[in-house]
Structures are given as C-alpha cells and as structure tokens.
SEDREN-184397 format. One record per residue (C-alpha): x negated, y negated, z negated; residue number from 1; residue in three letters. Coordinates in pm, 1 decimal, always signed. Last residue first. Layout:
N
((X, Y, Z), NUM, 'ALA');
...
// end
This chain:
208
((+7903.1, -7431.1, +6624.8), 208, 'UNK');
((+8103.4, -7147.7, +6738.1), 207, 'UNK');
((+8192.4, -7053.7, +7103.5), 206, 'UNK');
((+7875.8, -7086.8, +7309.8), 205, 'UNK');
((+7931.5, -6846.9, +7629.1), 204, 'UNK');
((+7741.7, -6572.9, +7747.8), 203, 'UNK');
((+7885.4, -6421.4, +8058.1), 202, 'UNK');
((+8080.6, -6054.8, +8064.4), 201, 'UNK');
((+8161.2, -6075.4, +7680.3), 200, 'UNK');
((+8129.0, -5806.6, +7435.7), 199, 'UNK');
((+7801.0, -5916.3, +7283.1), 198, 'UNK');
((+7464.9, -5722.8, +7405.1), 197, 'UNK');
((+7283.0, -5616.6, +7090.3), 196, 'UNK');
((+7608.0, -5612.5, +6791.0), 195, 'UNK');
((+7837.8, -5498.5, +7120.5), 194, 'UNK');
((+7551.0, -5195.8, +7120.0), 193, 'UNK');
((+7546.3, -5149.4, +6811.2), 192, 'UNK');
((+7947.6, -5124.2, +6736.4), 191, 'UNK');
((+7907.7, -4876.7, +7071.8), 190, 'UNK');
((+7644.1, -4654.6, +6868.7), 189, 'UNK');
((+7866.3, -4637.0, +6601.1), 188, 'UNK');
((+8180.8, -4519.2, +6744.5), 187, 'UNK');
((+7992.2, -4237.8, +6941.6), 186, 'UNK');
((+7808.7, -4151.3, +6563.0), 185, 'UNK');
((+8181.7, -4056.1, +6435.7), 184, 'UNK');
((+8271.4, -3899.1, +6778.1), 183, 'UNK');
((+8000.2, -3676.0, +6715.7), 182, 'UNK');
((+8034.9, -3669.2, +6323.5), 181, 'UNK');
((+8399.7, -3546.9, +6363.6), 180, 'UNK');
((+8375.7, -3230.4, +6186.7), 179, 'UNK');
((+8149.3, -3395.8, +5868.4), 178, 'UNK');
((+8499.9, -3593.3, +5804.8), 177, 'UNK');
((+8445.4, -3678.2, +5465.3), 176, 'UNK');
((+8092.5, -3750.2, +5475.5), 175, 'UNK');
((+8096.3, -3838.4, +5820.9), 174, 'UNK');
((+8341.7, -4157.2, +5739.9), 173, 'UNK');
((+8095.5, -4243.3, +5513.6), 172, 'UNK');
((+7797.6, -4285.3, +5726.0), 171, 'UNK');
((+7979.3, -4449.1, +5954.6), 170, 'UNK');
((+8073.3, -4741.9, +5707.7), 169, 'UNK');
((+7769.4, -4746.0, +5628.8), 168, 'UNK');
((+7593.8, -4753.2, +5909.4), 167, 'UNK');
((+7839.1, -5063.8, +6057.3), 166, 'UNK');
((+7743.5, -5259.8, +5713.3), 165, 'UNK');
((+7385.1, -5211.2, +5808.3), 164, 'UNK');
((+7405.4, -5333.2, +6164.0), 163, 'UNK');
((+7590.2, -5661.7, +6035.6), 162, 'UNK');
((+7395.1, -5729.7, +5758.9), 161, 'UNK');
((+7046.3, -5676.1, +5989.2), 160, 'UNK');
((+7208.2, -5899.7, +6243.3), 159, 'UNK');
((+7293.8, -6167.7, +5992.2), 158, 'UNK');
((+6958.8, -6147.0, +5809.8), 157, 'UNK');
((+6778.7, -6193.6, +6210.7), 156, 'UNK');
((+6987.7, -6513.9, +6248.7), 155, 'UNK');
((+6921.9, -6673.0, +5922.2), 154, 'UNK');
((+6550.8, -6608.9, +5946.7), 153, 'UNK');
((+6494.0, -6783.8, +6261.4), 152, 'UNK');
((+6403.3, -6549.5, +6569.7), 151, 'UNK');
((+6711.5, -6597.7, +6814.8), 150, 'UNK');
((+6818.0, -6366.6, +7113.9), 149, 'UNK');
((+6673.0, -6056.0, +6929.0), 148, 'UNK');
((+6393.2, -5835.0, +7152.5), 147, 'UNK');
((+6078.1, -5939.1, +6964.6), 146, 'UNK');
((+6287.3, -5896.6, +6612.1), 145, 'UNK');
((+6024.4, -5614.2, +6533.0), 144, 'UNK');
((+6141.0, -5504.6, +6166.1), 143, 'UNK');
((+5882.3, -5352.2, +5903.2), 142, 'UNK');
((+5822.3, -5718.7, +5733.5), 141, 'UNK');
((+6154.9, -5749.5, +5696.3), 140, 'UNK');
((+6200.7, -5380.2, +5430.6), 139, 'UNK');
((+6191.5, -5503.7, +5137.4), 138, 'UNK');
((+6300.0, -5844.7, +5176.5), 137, 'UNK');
((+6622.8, -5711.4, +5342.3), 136, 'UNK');
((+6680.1, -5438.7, +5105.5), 135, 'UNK');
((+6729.1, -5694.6, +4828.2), 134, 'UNK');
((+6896.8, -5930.3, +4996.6), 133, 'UNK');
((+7148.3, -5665.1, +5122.1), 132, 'UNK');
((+7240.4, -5555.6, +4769.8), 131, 'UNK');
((+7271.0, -5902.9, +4593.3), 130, 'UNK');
((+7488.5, -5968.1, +4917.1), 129, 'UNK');
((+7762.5, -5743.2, +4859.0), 128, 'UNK');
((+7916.9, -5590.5, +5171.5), 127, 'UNK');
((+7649.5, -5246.2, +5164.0), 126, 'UNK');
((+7760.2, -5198.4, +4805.8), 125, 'UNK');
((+8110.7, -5179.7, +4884.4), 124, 'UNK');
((+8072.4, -4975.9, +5181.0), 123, 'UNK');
((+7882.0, -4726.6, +4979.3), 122, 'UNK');
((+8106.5, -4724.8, +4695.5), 121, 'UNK');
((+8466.9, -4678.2, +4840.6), 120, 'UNK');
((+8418.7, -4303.3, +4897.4), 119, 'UNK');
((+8335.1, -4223.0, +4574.8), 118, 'UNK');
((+8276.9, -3848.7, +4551.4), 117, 'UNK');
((+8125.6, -3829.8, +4933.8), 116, 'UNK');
((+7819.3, -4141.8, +4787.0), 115, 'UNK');
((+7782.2, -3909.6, +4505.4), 114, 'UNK');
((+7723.2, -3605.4, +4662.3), 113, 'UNK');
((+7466.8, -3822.9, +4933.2), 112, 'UNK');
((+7287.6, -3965.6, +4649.2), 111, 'UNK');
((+7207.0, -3594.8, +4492.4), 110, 'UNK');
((+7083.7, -3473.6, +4833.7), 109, 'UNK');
((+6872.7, -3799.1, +4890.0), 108, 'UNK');
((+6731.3, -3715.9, +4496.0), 107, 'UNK');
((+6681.6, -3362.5, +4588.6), 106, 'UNK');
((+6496.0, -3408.1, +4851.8), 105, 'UNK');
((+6593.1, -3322.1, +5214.7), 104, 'UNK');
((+6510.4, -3008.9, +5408.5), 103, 'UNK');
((+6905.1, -3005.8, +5573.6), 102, 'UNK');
((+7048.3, -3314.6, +5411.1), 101, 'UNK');
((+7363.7, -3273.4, +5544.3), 100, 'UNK');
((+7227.6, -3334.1, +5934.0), 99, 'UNK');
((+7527.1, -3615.0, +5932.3), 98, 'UNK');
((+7327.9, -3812.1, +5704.8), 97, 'UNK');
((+6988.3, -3840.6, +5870.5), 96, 'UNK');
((+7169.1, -3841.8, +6207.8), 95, 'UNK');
((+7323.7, -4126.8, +6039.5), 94, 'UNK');
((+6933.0, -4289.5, +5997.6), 93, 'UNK');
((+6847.4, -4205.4, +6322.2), 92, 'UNK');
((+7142.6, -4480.8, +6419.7), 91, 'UNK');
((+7067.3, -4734.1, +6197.1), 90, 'UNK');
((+6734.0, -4723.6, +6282.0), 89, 'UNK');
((+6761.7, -4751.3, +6690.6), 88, 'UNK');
((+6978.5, -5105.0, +6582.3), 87, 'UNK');
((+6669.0, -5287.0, +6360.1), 86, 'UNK');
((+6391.7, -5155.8, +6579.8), 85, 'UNK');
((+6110.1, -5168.9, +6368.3), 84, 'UNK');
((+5892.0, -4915.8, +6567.1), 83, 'UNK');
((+6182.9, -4618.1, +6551.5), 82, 'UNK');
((+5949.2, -4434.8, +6310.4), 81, 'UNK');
((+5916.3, -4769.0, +6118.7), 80, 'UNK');
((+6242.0, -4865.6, +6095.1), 79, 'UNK');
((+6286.1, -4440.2, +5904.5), 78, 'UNK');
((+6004.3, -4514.5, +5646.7), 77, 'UNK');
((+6207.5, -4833.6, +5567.0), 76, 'UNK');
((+6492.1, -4667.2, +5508.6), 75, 'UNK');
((+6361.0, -4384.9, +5337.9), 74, 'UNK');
((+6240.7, -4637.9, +5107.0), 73, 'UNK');
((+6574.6, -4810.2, +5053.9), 72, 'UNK');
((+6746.6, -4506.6, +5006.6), 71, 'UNK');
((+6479.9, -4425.5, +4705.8), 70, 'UNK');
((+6544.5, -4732.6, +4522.7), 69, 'UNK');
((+6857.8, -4758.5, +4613.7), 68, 'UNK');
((+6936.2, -4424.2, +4440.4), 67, 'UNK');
((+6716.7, -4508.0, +4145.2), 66, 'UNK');
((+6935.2, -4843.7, +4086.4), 65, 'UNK');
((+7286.5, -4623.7, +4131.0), 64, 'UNK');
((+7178.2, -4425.5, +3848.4), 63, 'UNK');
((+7128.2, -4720.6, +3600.4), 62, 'UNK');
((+7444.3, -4852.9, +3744.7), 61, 'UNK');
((+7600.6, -4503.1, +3662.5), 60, 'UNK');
((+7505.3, -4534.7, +3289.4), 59, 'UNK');
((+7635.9, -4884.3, +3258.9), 58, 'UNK');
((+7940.4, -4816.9, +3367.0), 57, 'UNK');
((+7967.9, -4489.5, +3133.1), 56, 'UNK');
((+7896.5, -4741.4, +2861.2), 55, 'UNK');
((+7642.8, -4948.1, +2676.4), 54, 'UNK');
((+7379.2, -4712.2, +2763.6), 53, 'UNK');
((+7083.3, -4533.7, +2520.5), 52, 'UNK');
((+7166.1, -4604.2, +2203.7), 51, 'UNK');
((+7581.9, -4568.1, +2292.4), 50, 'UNK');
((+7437.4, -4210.1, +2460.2), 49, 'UNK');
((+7334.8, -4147.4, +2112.6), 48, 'UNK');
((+7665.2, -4133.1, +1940.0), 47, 'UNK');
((+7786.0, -3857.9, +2150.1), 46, 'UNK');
((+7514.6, -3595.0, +2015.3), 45, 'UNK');
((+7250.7, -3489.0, +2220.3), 44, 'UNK');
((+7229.9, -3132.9, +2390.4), 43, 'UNK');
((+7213.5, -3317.5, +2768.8), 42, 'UNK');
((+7485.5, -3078.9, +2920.4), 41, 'UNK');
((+7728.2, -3161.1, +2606.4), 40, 'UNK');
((+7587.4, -3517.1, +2648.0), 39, 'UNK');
((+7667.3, -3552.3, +3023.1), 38, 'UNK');
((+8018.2, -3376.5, +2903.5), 37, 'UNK');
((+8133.8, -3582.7, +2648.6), 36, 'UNK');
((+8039.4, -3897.5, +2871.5), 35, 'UNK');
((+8309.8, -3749.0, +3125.6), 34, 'UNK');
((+8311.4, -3792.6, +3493.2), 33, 'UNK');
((+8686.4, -3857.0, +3622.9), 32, 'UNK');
((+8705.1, -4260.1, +3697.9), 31, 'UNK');
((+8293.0, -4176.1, +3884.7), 30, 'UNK');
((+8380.8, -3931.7, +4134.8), 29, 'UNK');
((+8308.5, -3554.1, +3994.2), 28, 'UNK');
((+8005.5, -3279.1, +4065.9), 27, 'UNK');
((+7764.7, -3527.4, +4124.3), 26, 'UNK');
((+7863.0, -3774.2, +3838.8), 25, 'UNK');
((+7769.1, -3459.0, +3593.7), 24, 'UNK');
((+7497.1, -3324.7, +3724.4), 23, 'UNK');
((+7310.0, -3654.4, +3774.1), 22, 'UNK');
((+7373.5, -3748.0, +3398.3), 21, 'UNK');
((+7273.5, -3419.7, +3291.0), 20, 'UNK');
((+6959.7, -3459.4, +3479.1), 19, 'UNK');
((+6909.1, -3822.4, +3346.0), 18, 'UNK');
((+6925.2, -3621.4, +3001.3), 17, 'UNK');
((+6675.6, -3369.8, +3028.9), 16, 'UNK');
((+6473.9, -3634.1, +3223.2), 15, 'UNK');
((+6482.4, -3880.2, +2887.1), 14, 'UNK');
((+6407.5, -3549.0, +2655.6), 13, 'UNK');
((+6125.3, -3432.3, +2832.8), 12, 'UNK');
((+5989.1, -3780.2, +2878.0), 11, 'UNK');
((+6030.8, -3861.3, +2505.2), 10, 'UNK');
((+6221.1, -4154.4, +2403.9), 9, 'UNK');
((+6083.2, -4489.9, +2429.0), 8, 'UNK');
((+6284.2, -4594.7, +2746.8), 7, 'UNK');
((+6625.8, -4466.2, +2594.6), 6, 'UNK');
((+6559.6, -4685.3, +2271.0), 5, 'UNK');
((+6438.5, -5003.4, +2489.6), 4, 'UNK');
((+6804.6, -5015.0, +2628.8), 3, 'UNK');
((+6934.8, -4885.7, +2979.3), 2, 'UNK');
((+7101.0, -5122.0, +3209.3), 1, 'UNK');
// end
C-alpha cells in the first residue's frame, strides 16, 4: 500500500494528491489512467509518486481500500434499515445504485465512476473471499438469520456470498445499461427469491 513517506506528508498536500488520484482513475478505466497525469494534477514531480506508491497498482489498491471502506458502511447502514434482512438489502441497496447517486456523497459518487470504468472489478472483488470475509465480519452482527433454513455459521456465509455476488453482478449490469435497470432489478429479485425458496416444488436432499 502506501509507504511511511506518503503518511508523514502534510495533510494538504496528501488530500491534494489523493484528489488527483481520484480525478484521474474516475475519468479513465484503470490500463488507460496515467501516473504523469495524477502528478501533473497533484503539482509533484514524477519521482515522488515512487516515495509514495510502488506503482500505479499499488496506487489504485490504496483507493480501492477507502472505497470498501465506505461501501461496506453504507452497507451495513442499509441491513439495518431493512432489519437485517440479508435478501431485502441487496435489493435497496441496487435501488441505491440505479438512483445514480442522486444526494449521494462524493466518495459513493466517485466509487460508482470507477466501478462503470472497469466493468470486471466489482464482480471480481465480490468472488474473492479475502473481500467477502471481510464484509462478512463487519457487518454479521447486523443480519437477522431468524427466517434462514439453517443457523450455523457456514450456512448463513454461503447465503450472504451468494446474495452479494447476485448484487453485484446487477449492480453492474445497471451501470452500463442504466435503461434497463427495471428489468435489471426484475432479474435480481427472482435470483433472491430462488436463493430464499429453492427452485424445486418439494424439498429434497441432493448433496451431502
């Protein structure tokens, strides 16, 4: 991630630079935005950014940190309007999305410009399980699994896996197809529903 020198420098001058940072992989996907350019924007010369970051990698990891961060906050704040229910959030939580941020922060405005300029990321991060750990435990204590046919731990992370990798992959589809969010959020809510109520007419054991 970032090195001690970037942490000791100036708050002015750290944010002046995180801001040209955000500009710059906001306006372009991540293969096109341009280290020249975040410094240009930050006023520092090119040989400081390698005292601050190993590379442009590095850089957007740092980035991509503060946007869970956040997301995984809102997330949380948005179980607990729907009273921890695990599927109800997933949905209220694309209506988040497909709203375009209307009265949103900046930082959820800047995550959703760079979640539409790399289509691939969201869905990637979502499948890796580093990622969903870490929003599990944060947000588990906020989830009422009353209503879930088992209660063991393994059983509830699968659900919660399975419910967020469905949002994602909704929420992206609505970024680059904002026309369609309807159908988009139709598609969705049946995934959740199979994911709640199985797809077959009597339960039957077929694993295990």
């Amino acid at each position: 991630m970032c090195t001690e020198t970037f942490l000791r420098l100036p708050e002015e001058k750290r944010e002046r630079f995180l801001d040209a940072a955000w500009e710059e992989f906001t306006q372009a996907g991540f293969a096109d935005a341009s280290i020249n350019q975040i410094v240009r924007r930050a006023g520092v010369p090119r040989g400081s950014f390698y005292q601050y970051f190993s590379d442009k990698d590095d850089l957007f990891a740092y980035l991509g940190n503060i946007i869970l961060k956040h997301l995984v906050a809102e997330y949380r704040s948005v179980l607990r309007q729907a009273e921890g229910d695990i599927f109800r959030t997933q949905l209220l939580c694309f209506d988040r999305v497909a709203a375009q941020g209307s009265a949103a922060d900046l930082l959820f405005e800047r995550s959703l410009r760079i979640v539409r300029n790399n289509p691939g990321l969201l869905p990637q991060a979502a499948m890796q399980e580093q990622v969903l750990c870490r929003i599990f435990a944060e947000v588990r204590a906020d989830m009422d699994t009353s209503r879930l046919r088992q209660q063991d731990e393994d059983f509830v992370w699968h659900t919660f896996a399975l419910a967020i990798v469905a949002v994602a992959i909704a929420v992206v589809a609505c970024l680059e197809h904002p026309e369609k969010a309807e159908e988009i959020r139709r598609g969705l809510a049946a995934q959740l529903d199979i994911m709640q109520n199985g797809s077959l007419a009597e339960p039957c054991r077929v694993f295990g």
